[in-house]
DOBA-750727 format. One record per residue (C-alpha): residue number from 1; residue in one letter; x, y, z. Coordinates in nm, 3 decimals, padded with zeros to 5 digits. Example, Ala and Ser with C-alpha at 12.3 -4.5 7.8 and 13.67 -1.06 7.14 Angstrom:
2
> 1/a/01.230/-00.450/00.780 .
> 2/s/01.367/-00.106/00.714 .
END
This chain:
269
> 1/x/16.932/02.738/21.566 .
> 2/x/17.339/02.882/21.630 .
> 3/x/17.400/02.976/21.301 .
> 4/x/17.768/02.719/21.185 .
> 5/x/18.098/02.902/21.136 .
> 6/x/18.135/02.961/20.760 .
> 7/x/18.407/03.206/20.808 .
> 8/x/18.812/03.163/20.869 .
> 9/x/18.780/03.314/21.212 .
> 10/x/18.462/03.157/21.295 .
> 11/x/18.569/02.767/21.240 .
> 12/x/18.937/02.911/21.358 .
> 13/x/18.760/02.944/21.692 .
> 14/x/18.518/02.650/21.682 .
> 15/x/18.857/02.444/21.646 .
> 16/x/19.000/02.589/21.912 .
> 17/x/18.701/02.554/22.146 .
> 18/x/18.720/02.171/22.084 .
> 19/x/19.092/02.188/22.179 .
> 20/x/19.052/02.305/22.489 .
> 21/x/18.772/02.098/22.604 .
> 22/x/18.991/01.799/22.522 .
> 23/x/19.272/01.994/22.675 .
> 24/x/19.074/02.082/23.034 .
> 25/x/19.012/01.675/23.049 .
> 26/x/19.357/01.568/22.948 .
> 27/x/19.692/01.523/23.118 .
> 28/x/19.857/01.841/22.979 .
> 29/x/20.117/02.077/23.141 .
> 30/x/19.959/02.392/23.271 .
> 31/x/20.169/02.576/23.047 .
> 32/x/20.037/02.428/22.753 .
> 33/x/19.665/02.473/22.885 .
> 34/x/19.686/02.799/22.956 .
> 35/x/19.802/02.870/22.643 .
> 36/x/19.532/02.712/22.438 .
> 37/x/19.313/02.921/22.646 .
> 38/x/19.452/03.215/22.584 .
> 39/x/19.453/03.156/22.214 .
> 40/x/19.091/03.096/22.223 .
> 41/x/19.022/03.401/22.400 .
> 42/x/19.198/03.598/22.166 .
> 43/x/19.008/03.448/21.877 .
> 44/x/18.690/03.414/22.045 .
> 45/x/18.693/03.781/22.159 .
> 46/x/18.758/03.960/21.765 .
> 47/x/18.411/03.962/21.625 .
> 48/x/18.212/03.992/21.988 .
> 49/x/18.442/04.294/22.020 .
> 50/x/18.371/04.444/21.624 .
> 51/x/18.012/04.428/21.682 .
> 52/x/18.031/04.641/22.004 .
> 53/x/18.279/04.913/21.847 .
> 54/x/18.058/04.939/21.492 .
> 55/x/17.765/05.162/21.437 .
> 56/x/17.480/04.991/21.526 .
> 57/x/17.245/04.871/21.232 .
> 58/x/16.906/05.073/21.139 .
> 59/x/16.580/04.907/21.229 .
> 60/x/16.516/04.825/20.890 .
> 61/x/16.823/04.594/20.871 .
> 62/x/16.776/04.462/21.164 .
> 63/x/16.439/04.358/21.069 .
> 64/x/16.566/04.217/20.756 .
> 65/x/16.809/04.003/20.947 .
> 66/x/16.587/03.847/21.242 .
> 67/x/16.335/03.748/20.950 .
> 68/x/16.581/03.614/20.791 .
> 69/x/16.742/03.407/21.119 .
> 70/x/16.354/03.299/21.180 .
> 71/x/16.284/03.184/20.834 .
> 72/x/16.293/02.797/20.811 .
> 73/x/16.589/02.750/20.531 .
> 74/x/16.592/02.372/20.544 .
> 75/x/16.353/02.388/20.230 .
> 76/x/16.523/02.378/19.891 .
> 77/x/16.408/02.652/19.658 .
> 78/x/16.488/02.595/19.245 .
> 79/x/16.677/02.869/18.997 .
> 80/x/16.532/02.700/18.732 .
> 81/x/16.741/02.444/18.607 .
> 82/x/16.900/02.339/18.900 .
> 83/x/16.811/02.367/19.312 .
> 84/x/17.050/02.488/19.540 .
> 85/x/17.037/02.485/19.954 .
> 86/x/16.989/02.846/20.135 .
> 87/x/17.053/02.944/20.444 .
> 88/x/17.069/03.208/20.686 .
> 89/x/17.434/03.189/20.722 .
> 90/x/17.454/03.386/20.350 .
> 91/x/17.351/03.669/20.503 .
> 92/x/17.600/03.976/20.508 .
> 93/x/17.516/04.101/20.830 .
> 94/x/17.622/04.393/21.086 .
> 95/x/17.994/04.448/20.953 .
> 96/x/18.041/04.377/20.639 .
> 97/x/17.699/04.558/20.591 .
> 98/x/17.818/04.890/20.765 .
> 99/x/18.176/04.832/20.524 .
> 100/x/17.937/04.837/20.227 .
> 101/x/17.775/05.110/20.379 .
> 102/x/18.085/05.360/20.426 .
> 103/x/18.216/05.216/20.127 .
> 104/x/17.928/05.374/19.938 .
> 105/x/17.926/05.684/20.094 .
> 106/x/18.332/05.738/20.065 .
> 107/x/18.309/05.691/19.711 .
> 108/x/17.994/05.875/19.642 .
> 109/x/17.835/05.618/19.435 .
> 110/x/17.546/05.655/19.287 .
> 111/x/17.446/05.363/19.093 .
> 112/x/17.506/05.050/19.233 .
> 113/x/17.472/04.705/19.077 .
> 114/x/17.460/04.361/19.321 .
> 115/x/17.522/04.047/19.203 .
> 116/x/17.346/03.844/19.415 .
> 117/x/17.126/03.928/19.699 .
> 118/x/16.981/03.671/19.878 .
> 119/x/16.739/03.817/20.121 .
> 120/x/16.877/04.151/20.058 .
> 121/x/17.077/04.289/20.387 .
> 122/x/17.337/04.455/20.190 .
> 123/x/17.147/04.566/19.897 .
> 124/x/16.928/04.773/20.204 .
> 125/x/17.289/04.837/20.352 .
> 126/x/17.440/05.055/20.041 .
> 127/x/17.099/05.189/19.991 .
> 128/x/17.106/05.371/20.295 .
> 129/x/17.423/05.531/20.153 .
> 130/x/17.242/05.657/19.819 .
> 131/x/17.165/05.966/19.767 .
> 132/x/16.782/06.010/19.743 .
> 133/x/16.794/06.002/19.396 .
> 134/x/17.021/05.741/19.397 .
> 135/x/16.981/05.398/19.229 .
> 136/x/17.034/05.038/19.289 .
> 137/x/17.006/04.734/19.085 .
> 138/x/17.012/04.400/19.261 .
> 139/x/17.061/04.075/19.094 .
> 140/x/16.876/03.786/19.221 .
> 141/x/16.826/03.399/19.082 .
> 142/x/16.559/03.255/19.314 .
> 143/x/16.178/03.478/19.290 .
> 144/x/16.113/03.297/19.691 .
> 145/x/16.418/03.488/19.840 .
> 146/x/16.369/03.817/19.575 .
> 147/x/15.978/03.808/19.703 .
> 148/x/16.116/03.807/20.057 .
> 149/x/16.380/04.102/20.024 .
> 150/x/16.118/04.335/19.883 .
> 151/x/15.892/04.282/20.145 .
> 152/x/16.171/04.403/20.403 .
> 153/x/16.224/04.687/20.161 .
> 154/x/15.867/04.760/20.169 .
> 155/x/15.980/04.873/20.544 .
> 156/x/16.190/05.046/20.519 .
> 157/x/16.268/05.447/20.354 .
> 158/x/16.564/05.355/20.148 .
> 159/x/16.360/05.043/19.969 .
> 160/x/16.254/05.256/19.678 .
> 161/x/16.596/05.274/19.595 .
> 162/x/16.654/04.934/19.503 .
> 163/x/16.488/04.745/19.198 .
> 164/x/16.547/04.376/19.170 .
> 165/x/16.550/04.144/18.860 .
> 166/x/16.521/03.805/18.856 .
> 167/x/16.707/03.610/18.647 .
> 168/x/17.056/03.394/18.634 .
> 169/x/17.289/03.743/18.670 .
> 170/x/17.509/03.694/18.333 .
> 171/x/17.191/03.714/18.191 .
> 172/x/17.122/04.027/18.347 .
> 173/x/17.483/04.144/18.305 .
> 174/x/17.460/04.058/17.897 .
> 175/x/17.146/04.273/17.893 .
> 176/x/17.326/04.541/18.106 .
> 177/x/17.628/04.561/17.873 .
> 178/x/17.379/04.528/17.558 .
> 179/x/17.170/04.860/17.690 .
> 180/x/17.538/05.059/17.754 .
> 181/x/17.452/05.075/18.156 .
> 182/x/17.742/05.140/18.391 .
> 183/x/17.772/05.155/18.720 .
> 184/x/18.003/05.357/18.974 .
> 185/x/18.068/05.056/19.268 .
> 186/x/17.945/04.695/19.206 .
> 187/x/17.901/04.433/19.471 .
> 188/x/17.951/04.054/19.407 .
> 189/x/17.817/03.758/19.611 .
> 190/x/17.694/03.499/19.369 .
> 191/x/17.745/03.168/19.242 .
> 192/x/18.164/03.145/19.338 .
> 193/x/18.198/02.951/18.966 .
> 194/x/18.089/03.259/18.780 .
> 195/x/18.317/03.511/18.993 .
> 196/x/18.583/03.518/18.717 .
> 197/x/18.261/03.571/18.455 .
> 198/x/18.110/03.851/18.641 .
> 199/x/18.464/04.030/18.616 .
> 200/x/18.557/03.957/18.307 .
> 201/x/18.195/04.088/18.182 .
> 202/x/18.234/04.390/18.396 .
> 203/x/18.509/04.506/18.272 .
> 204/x/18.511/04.414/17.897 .
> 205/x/18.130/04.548/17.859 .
> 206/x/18.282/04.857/18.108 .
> 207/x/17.977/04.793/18.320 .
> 208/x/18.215/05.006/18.571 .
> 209/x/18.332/05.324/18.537 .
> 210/x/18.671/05.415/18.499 .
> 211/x/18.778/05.489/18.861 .
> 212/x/18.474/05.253/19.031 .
> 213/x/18.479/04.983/19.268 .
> 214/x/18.414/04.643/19.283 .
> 215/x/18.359/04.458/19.641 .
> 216/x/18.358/04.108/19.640 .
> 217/x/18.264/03.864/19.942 .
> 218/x/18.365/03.548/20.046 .
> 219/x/18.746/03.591/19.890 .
> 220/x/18.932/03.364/20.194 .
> 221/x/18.591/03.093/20.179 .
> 222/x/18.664/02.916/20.499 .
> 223/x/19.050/02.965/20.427 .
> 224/x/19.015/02.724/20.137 .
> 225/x/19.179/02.969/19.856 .
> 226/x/19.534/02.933/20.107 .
> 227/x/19.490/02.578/20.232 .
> 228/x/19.625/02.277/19.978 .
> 229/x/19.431/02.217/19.662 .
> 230/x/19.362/01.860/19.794 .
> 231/x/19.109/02.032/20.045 .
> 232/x/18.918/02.293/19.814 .
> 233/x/18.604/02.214/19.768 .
> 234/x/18.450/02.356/19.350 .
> 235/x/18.372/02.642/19.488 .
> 236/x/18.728/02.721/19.696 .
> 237/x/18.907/02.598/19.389 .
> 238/x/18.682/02.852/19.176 .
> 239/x/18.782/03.135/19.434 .
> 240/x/19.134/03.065/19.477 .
> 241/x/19.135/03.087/19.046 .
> 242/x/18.972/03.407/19.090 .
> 243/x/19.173/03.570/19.361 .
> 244/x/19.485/03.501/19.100 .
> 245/x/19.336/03.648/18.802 .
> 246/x/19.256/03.956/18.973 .
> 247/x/19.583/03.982/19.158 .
> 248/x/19.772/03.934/18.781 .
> 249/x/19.518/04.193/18.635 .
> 250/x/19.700/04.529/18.549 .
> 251/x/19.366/04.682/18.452 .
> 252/x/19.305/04.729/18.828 .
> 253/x/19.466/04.715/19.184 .
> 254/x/19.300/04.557/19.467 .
> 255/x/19.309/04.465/19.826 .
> 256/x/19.167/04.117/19.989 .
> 257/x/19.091/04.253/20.330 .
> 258/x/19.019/03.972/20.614 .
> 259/x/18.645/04.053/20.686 .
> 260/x/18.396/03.785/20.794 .
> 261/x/18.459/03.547/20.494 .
> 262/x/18.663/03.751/20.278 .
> 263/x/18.595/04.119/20.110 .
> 264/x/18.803/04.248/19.786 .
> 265/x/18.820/04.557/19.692 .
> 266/x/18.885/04.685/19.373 .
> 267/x/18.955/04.992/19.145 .
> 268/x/18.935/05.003/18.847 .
> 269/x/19.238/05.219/18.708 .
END
């Protein structure tokens, strides 16, 4: 199955594709067609074009991710107290995996914390940064898809690297902050309700050290965050609070770069 557009670019271009269909079977000027066209091209073209000028993925990961495409998702899996839909389209994939990747070795992390793995491309992404003796924890809610990631691990070199815990992650993140852990770069892509949580938490408990980074996905969420509040959906609403807070935080400075669905990154001052 084509995996939908859940990014701004992605549904960007899906729009634009039905545009020009209806377009190529209206009455238009020929101006005004060939300018749709060429708008679609230019948006249909960016991530095509990414893909082919980024280092390719390792075997591992690319193992990781064709399980993942293949796995039937259409089953609902519970956290517990409440069951939530996955799919493959949460997977980080090729760029923003090779970001996280560079990321990790430009700041020479070594201890990393995820929040929230899913079927764990990135967590095997910023692995292959670590140092050997470097370290990983990766927060996961749901034992199917934690079960799943270590067995792609398993695979690969870099898997010892990472250790997972299951459990909601600000439970995780309380125990964290109650054993006087820290971390040097952090990576969020969890529930979007908790975001402001996990960063509050992080920085209160100083789960980061002074100087670290925090990434965060899906910042932009299908554009909702910049689109009118009438069209936000919980979790858009919950990102487009978040994105605020951290831009009014003087604790740290940040960027929101345009990356698949949205990545922040932040320093901690």
């Amino acid at each position: 199955m084509q995996p939908r557009p859940v990014t701004p670019l992605g549904i960007l271009v899906q729009q634009l594709e039905a545009v020009l269909a209806q377009a190529q079977q209206a009455q238009v000027p020929s101006s005004l067609l060939t300018a749709i066209q060429q708008a679609y091209t230019l948006a249909a073209g960016i991530d095509p074009y990414l893909e082919e000028c980024t280092t390719p993925e390792s075997a591992a990961l690319a193992n990781l991710a064709q399980k993942t495409a293949a796995e039937d998702w259409s089953k609902r899996f519970s956290d517990g107290e409440t069951v939530r839909q996955l799919e493959q389209e949460m997977l980080s994939g090729h760029i923003e995996g090779q970001t996280l990747k560079l990321l990790v070795y430009m700041s020479r992390a070594k201890r990393i914390l995820e929040i929230g793995m899913f079927t764990g491309y990135s967590a095997l992404a910023m692995a292959e940064a670590l140092p050997e003796d470097g370290y990983l924890l990766a927060c996961e809610v749901d034992s199917y898809v934690a079960e799943f990631a270590q067995a792609c691990f398993a695979q690969s070199p870099h898997g010892s690297k990472i250790k997972v815990e299951v459990a909601p992650a600000l439970e995780t993140l309380a125990k964290l902050a109650q054993a006087r852990e820290s971390f040097d770069f952090i990576f969020i892509d969890a529930d979007k309700r908790e975001y402001v949580d996990y960063f509050q938490l992080i920085l209160a408990k100083d789960l980061l050290v002074p100087g670290g980074f925090i990434c965060v996905d899906n910042t932009l969420l299908q554009g909702q965050p910049y689109l009118p509040s009438q069209q936000r959906t919980p979790n858009g609403e919950a990102i487009a609070q978040f994105n605020h807070l951290v831009a009014a935080d003087e604790r740290v400075e940040q960027v929101l770069l345009p990356l698949r669905d949205g990545l922040t990154l932040i320093r901690r001052k």
